[in-house]
Biopython code that builds the backbone (N, CA, C, O; Angstrom):
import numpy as np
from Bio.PDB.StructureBuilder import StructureBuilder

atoms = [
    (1, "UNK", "N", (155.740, 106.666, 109.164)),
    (1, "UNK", "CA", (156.038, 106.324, 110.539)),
    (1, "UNK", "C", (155.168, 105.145, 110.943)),
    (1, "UNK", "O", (153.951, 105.328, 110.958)),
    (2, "UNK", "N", (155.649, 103.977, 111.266)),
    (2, "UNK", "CA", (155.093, 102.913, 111.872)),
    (2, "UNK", "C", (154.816, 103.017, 113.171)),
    (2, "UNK", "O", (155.145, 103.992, 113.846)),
    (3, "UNK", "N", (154.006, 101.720, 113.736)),
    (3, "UNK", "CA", (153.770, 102.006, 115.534)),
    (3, "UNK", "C", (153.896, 100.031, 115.712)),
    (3, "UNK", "O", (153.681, 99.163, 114.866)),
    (4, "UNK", "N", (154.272, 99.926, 116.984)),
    (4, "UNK", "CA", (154.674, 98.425, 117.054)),
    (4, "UNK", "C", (153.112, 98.194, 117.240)),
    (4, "UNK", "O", (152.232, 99.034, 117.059)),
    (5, "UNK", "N", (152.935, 96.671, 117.703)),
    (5, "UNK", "CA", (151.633, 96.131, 118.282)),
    (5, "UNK", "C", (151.689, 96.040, 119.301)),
    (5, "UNK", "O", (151.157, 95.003, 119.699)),
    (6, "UNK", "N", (152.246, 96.857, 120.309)),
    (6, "UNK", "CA", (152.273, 96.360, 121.604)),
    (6, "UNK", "C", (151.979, 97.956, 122.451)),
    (6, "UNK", "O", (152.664, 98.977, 122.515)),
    (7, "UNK", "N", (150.519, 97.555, 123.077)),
    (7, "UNK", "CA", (150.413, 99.009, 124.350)),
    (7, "UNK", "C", (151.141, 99.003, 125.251)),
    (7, "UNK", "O", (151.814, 98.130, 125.799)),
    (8, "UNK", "N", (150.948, 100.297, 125.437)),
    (8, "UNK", "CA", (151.812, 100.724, 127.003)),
    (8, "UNK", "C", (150.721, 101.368, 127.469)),
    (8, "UNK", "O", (149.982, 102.171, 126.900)),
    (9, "UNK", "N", (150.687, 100.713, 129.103)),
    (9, "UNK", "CA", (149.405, 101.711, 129.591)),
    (9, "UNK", "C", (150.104, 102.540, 130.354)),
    (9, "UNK", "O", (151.300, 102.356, 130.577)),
    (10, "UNK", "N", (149.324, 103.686, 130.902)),
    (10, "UNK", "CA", (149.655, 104.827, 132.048)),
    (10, "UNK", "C", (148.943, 105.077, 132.929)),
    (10, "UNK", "O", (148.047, 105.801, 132.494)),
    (11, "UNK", "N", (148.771, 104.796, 134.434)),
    (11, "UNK", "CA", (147.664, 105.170, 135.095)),
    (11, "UNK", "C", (147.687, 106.152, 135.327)),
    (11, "UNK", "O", (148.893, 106.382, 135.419)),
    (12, "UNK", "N", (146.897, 107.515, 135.623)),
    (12, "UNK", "CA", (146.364, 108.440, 136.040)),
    (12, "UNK", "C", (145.525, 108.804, 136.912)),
    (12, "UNK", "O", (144.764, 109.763, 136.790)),
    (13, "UNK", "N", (145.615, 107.941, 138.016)),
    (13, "UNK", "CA", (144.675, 108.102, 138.656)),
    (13, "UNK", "C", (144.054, 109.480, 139.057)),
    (13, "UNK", "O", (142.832, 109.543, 139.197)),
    (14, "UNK", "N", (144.895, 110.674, 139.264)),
    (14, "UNK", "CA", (144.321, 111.879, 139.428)),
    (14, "UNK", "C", (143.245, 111.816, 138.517)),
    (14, "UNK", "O", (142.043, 111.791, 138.779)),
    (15, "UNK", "N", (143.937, 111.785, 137.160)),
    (15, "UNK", "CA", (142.638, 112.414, 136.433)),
    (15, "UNK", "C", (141.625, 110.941, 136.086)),
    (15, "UNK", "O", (140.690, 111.023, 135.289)),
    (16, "UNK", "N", (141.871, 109.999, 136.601)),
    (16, "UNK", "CA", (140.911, 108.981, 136.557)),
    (16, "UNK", "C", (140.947, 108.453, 135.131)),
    (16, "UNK", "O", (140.023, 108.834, 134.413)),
    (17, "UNK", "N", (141.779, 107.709, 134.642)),
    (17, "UNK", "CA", (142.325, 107.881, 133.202)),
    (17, "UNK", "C", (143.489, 106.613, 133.356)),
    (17, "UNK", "O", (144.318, 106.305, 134.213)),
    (18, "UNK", "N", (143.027, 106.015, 131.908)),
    (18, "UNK", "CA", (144.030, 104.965, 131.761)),
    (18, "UNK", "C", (144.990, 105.598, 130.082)),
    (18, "UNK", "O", (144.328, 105.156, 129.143)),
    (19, "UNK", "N", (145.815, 106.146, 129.713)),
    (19, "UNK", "CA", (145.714, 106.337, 128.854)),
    (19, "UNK", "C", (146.936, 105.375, 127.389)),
    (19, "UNK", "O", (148.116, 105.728, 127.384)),
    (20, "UNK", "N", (146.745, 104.912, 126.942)),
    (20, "UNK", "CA", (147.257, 103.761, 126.007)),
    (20, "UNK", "C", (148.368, 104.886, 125.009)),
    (20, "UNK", "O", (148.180, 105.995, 124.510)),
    (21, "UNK", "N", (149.463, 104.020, 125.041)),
    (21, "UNK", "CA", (150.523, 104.809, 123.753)),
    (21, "UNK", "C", (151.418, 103.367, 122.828)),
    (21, "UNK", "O", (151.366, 102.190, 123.184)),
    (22, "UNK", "N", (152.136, 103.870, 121.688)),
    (22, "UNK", "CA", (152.752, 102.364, 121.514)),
    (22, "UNK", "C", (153.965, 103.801, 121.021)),
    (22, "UNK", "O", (153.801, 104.994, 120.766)),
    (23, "UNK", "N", (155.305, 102.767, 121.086)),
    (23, "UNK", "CA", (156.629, 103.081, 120.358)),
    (23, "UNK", "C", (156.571, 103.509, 118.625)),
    (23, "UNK", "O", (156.330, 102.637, 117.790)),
    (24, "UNK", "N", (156.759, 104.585, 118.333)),
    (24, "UNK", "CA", (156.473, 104.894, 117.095)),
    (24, "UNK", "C", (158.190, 103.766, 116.465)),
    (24, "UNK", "O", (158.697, 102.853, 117.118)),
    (25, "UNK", "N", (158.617, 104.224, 115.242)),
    (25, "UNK", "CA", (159.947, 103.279, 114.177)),
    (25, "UNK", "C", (161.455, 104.195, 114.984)),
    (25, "UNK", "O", (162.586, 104.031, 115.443)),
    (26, "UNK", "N", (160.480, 105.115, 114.721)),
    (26, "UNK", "CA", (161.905, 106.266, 115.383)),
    (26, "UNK", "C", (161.859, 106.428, 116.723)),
    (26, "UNK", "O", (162.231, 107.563, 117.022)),
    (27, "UNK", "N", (161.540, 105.726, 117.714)),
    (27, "UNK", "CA", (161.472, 105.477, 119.131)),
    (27, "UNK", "C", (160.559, 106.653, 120.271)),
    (27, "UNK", "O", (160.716, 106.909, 121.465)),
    (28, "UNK", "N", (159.501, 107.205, 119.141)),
    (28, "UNK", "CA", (158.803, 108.072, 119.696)),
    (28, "UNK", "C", (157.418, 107.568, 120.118)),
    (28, "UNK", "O", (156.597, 106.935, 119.455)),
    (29, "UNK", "N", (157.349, 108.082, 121.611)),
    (29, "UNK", "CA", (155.957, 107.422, 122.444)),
    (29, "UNK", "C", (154.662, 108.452, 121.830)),
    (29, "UNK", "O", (154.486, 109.662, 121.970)),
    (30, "UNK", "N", (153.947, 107.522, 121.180)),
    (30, "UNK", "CA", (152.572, 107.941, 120.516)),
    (30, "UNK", "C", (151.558, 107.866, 121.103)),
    (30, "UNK", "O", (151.154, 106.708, 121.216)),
    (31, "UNK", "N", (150.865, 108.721, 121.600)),
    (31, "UNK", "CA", (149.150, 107.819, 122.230)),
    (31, "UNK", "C", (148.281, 107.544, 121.564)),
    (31, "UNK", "O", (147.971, 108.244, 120.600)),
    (32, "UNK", "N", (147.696, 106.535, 121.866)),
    (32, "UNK", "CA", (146.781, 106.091, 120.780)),
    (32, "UNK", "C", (144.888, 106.256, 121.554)),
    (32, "UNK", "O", (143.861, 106.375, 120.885)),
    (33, "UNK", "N", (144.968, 106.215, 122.759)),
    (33, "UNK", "CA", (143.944, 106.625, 122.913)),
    (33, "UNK", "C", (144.105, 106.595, 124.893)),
    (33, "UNK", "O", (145.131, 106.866, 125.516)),
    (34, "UNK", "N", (142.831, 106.207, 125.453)),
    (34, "UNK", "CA", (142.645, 106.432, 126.724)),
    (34, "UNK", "C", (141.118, 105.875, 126.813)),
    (34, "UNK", "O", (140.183, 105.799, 126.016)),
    (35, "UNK", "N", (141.340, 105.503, 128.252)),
    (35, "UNK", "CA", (139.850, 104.814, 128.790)),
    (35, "UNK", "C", (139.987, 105.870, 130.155)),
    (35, "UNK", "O", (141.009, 106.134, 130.789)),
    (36, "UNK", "N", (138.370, 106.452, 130.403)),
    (36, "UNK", "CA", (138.072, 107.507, 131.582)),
    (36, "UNK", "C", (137.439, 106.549, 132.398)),
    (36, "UNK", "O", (136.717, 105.715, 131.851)),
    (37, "UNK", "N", (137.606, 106.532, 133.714)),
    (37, "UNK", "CA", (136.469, 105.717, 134.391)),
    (37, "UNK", "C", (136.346, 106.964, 135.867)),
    (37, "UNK", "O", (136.989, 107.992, 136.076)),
    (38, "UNK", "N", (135.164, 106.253, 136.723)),
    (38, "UNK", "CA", (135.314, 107.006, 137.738)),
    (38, "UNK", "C", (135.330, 106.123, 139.335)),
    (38, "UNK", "O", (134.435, 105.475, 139.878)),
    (39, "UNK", "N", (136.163, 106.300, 139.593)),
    (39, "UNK", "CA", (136.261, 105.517, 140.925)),
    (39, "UNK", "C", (135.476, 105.235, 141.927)),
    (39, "UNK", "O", (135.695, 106.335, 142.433)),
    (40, "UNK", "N", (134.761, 104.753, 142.666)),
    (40, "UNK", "CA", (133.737, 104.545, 143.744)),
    (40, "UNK", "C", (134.131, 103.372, 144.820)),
    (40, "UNK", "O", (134.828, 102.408, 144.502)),
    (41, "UNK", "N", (133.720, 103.530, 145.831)),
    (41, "UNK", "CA", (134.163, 102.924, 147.078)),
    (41, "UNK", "C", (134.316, 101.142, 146.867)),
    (41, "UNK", "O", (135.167, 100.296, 147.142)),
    (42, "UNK", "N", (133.080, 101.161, 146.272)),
    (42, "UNK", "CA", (133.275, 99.561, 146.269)),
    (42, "UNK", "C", (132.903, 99.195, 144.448)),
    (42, "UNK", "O", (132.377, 98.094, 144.288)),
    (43, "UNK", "N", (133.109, 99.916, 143.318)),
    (43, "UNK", "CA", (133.066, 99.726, 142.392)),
    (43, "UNK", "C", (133.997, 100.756, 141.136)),
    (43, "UNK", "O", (134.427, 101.870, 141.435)),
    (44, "UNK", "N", (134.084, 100.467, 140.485)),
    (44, "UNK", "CA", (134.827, 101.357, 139.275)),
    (44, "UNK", "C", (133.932, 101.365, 137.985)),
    (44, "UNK", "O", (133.725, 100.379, 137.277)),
    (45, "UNK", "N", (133.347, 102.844, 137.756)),
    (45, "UNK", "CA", (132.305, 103.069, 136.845)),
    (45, "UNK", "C", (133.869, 102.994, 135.360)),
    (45, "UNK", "O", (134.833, 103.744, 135.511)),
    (46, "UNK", "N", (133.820, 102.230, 134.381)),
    (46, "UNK", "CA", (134.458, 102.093, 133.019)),
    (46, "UNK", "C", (133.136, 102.980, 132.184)),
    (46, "UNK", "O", (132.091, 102.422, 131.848)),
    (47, "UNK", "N", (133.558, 105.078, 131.839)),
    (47, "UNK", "CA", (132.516, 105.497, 131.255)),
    (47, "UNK", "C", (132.896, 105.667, 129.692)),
    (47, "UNK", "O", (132.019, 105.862, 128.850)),
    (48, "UNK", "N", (134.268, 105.579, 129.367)),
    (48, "UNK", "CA", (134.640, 105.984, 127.667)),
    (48, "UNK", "C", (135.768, 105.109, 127.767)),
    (48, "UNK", "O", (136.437, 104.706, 128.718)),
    (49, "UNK", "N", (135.808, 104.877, 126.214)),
    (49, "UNK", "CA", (136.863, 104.059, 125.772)),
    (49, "UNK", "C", (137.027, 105.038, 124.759)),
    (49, "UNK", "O", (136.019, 105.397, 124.151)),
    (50, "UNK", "N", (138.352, 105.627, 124.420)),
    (50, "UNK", "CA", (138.781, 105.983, 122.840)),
    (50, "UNK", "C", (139.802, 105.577, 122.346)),
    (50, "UNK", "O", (140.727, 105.310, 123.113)),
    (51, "UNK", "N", (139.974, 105.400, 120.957)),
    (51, "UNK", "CA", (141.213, 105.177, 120.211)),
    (51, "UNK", "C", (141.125, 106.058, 119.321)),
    (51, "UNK", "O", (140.032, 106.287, 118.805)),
    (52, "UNK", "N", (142.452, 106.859, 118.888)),
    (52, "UNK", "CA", (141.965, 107.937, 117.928)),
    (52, "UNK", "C", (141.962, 107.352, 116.464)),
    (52, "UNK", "O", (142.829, 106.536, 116.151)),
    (53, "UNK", "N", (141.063, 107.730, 115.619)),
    (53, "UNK", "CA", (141.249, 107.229, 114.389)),
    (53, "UNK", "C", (142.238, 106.894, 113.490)),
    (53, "UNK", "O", (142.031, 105.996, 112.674)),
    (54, "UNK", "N", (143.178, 107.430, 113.522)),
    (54, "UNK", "CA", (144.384, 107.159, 112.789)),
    (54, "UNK", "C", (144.958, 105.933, 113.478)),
    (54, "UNK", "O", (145.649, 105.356, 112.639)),
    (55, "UNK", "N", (144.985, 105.144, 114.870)),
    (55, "UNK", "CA", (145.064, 103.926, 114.843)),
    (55, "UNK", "C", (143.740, 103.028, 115.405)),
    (55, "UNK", "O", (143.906, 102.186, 116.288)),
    (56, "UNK", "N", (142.801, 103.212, 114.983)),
    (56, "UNK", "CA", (142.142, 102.523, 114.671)),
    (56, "UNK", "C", (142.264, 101.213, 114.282)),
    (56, "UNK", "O", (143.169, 101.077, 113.459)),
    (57, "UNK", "N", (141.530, 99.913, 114.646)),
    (57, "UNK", "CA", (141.753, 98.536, 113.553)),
    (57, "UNK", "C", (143.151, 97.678, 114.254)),
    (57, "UNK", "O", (143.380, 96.528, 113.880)),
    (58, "UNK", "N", (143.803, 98.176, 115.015)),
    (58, "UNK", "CA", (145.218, 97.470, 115.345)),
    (58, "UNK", "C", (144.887, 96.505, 117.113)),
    (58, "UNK", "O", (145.697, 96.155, 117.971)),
    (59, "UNK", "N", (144.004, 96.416, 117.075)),
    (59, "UNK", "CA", (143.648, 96.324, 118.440)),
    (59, "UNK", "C", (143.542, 96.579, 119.717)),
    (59, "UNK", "O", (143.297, 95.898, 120.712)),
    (60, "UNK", "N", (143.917, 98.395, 119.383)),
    (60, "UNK", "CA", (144.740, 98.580, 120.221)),
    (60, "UNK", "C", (143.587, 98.787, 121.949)),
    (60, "UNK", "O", (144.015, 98.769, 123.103)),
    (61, "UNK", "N", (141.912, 98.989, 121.423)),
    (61, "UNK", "CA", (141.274, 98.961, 122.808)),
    (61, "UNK", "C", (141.378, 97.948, 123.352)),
    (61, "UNK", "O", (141.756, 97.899, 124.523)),
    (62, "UNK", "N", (141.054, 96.818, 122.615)),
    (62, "UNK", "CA", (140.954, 95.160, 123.587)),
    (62, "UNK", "C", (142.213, 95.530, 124.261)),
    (62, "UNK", "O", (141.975, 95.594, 125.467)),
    (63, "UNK", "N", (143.404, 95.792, 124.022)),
    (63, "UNK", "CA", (144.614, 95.708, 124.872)),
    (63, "UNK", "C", (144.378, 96.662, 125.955)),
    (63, "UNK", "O", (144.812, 96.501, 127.096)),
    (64, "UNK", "N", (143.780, 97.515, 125.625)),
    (64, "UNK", "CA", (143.471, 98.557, 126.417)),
    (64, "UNK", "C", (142.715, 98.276, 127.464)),
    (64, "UNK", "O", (143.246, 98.464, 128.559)),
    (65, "UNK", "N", (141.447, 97.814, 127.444)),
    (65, "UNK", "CA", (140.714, 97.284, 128.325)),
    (65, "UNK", "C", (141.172, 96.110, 129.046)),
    (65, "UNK", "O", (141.139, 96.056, 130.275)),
    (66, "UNK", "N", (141.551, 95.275, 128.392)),
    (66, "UNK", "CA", (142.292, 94.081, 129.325)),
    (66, "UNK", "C", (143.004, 94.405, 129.981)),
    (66, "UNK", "O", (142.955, 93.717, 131.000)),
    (67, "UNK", "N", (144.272, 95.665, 130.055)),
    (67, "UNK", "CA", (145.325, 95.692, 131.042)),
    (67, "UNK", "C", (144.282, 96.628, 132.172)),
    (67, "UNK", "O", (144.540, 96.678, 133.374)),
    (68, "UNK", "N", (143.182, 97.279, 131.595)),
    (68, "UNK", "CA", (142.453, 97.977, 132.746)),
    (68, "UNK", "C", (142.223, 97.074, 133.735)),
    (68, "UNK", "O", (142.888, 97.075, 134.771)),
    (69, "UNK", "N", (140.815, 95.839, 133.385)),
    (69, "UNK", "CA", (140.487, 95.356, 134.141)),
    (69, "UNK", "C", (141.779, 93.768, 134.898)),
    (69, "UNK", "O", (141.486, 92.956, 135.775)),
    (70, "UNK", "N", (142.882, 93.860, 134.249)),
    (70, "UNK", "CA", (143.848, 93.160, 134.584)),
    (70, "UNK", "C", (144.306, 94.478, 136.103)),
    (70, "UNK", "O", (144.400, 94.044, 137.251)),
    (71, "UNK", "N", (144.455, 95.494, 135.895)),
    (71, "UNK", "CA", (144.969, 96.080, 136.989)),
    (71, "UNK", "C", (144.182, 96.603, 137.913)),
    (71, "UNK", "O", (144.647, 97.191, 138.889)),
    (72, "UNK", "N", (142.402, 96.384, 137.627)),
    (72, "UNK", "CA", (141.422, 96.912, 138.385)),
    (72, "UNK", "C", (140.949, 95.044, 139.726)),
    (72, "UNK", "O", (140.459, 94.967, 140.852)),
    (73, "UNK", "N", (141.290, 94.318, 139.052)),
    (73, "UNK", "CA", (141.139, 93.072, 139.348)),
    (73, "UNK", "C", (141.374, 92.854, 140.617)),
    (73, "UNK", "O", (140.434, 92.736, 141.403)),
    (74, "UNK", "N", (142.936, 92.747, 141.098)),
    (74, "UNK", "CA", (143.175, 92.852, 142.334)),
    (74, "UNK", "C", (142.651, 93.420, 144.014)),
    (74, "UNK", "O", (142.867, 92.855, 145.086)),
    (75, "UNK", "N", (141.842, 94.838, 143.730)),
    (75, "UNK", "CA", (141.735, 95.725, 144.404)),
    (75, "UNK", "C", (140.035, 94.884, 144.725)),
    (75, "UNK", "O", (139.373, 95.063, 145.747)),
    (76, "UNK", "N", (139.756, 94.253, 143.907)),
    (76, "UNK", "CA", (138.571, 93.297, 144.435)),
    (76, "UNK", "C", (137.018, 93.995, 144.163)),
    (76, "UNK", "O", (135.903, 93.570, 144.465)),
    (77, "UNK", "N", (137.408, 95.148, 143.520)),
    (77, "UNK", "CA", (136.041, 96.295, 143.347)),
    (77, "UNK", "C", (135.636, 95.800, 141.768)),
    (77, "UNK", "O", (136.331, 95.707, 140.756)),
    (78, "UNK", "N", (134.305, 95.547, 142.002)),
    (78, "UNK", "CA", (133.411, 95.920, 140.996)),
    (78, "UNK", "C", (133.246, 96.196, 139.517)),
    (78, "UNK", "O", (134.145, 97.025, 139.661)),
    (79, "UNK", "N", (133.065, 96.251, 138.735)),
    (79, "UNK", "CA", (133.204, 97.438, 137.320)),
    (79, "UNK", "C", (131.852, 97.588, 136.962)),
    (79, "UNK", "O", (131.145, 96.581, 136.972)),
    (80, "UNK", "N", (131.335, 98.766, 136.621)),
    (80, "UNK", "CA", (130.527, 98.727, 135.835)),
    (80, "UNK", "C", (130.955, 99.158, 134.419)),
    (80, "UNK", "O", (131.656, 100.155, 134.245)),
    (81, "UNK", "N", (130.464, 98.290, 133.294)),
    (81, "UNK", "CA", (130.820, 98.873, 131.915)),
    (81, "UNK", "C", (129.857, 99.485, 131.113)),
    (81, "UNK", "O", (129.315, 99.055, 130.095)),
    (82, "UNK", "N", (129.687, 100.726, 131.801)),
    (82, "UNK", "CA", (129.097, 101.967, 130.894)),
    (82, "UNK", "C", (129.411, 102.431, 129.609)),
    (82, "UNK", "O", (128.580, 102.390, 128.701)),
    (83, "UNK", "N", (130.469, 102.840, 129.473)),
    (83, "UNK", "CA", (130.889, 102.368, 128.069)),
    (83, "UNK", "C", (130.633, 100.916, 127.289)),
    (83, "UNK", "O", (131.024, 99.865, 127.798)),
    (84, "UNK", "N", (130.046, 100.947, 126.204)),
    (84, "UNK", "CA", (129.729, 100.085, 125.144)),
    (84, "UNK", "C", (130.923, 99.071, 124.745)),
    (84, "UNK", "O", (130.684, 97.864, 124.722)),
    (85, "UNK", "N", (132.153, 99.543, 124.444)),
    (85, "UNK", "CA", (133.285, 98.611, 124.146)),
    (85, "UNK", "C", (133.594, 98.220, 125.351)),
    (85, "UNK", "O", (134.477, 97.455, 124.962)),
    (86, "UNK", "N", (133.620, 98.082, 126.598)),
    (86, "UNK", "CA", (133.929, 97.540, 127.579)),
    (86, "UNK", "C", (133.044, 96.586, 127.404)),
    (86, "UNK", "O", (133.335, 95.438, 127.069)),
    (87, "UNK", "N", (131.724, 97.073, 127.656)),
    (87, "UNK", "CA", (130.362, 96.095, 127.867)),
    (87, "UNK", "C", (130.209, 95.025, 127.099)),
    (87, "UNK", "O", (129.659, 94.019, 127.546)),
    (88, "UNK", "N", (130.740, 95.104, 125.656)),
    (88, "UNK", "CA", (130.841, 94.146, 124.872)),
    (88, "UNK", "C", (131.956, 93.175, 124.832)),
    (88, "UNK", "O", (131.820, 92.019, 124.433)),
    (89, "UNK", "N", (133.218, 93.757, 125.319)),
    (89, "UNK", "CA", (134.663, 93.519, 125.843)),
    (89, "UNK", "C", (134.191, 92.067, 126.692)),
    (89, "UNK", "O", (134.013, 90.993, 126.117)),
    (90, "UNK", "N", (134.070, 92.228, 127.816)),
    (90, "UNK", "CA", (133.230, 91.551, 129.132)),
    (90, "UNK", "C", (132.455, 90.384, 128.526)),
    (90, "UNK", "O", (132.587, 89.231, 128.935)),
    (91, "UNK", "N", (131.457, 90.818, 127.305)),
    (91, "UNK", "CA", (130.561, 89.679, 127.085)),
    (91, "UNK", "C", (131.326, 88.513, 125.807)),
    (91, "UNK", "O", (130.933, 87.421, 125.395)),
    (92, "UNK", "N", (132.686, 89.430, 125.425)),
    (92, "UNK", "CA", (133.536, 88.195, 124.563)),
    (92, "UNK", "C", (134.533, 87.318, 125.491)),
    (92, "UNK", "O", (134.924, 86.215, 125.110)),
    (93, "UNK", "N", (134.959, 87.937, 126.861)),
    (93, "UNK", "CA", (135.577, 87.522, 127.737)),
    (93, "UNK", "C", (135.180, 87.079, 129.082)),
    (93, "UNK", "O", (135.261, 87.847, 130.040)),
    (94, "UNK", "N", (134.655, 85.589, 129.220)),
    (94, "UNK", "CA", (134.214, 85.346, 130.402)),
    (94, "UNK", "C", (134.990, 85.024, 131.457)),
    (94, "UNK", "O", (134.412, 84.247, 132.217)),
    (95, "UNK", "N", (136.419, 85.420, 131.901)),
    (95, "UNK", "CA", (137.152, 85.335, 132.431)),
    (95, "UNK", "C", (136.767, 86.511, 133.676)),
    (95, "UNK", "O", (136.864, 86.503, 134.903)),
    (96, "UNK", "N", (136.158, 87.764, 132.396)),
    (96, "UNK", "CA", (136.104, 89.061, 133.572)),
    (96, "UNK", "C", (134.694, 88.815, 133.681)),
    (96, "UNK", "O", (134.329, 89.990, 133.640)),
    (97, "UNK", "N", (133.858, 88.295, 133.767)),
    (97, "UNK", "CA", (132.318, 88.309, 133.762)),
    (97, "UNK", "C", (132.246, 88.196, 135.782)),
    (97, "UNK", "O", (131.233, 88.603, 136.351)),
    (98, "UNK", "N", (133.120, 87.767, 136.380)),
    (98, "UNK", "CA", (132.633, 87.870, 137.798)),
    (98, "UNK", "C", (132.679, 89.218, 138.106)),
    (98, "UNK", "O", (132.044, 89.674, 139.057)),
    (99, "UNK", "N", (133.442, 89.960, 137.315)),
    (99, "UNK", "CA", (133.704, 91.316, 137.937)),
    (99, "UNK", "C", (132.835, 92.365, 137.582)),
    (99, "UNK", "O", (132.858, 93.468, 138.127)),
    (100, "UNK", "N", (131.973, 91.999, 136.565)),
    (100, "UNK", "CA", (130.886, 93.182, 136.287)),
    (100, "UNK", "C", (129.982, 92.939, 137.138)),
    (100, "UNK", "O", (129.817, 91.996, 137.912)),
    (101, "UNK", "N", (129.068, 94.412, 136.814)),
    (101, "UNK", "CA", (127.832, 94.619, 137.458)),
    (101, "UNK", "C", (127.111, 95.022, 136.436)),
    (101, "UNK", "O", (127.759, 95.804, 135.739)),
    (102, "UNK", "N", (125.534, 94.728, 135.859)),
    (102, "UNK", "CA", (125.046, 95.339, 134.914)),
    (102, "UNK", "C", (124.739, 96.574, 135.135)),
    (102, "UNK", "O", (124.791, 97.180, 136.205)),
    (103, "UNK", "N", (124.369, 96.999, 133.962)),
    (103, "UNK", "CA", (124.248, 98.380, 134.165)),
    (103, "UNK", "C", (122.730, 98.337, 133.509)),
    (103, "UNK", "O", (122.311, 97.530, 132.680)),
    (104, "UNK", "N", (122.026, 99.447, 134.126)),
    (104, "UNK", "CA", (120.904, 99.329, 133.687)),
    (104, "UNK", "C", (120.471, 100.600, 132.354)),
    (104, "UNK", "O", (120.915, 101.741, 132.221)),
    (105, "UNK", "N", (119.745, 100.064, 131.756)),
    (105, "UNK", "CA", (119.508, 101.007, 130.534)),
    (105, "UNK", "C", (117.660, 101.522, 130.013)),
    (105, "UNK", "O", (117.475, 102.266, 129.049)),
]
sb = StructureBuilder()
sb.init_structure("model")
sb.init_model(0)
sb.init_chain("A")
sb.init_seg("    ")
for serial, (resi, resn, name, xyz) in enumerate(atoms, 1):
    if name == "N":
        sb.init_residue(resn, " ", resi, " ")
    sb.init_atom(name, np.array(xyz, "f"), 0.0, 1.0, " ", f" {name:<3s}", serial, name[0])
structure = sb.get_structure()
């Protein structure tokens, strides 16, 4: 069973959850992983990024994270990237660099 290269995101906002799937060969929706964050008044804490191992390597977080902060963008709030693949995400992409906040460690 193959999977295309192309994510589909899902918002969740209930459960505070972005969660990523792609089209399997036989037209079945697969998930491949999910980013948790937690919402705040004037910022959006980004705390996990996962992809499950079996697709691993396909790119599928960078896509993941980009359509996050592509749809967190607008609303004009904040991010902090608590999570590590975000944080590093951010420092290959200076496009989103106005929108972080560091995080302290």
């Amino acid at each position: 069973m193959g999977e295309t290269g192309t994510v589909h995101i899902k918002h969740l906002p209930g459960q505070e959850r972005y969660e990523a799937s792609v089209t399997s060969d036989d037209g079945t929706d697969l998930q491949v992983g999910y980013l948790d964050y937690v919402s705040e008044i004037e910022q959006v804490v980004l705390t996990h990024t996962v992809i499950y191992e079996r697709f691993s390597g396909h790119g599928y977080a960078g896509q993941l994270v980009k359509a996050v902060l592509d749809d967190i963008r607008p609303s004009g709030k904040k991010v902090v990237p608590v999570c590590s693949y975000v944080e590093a995400y951010v420092g290959k992409h200076p496009e989103y660099a106005d929108m972080a906040v560091s995080v302290q460690r």
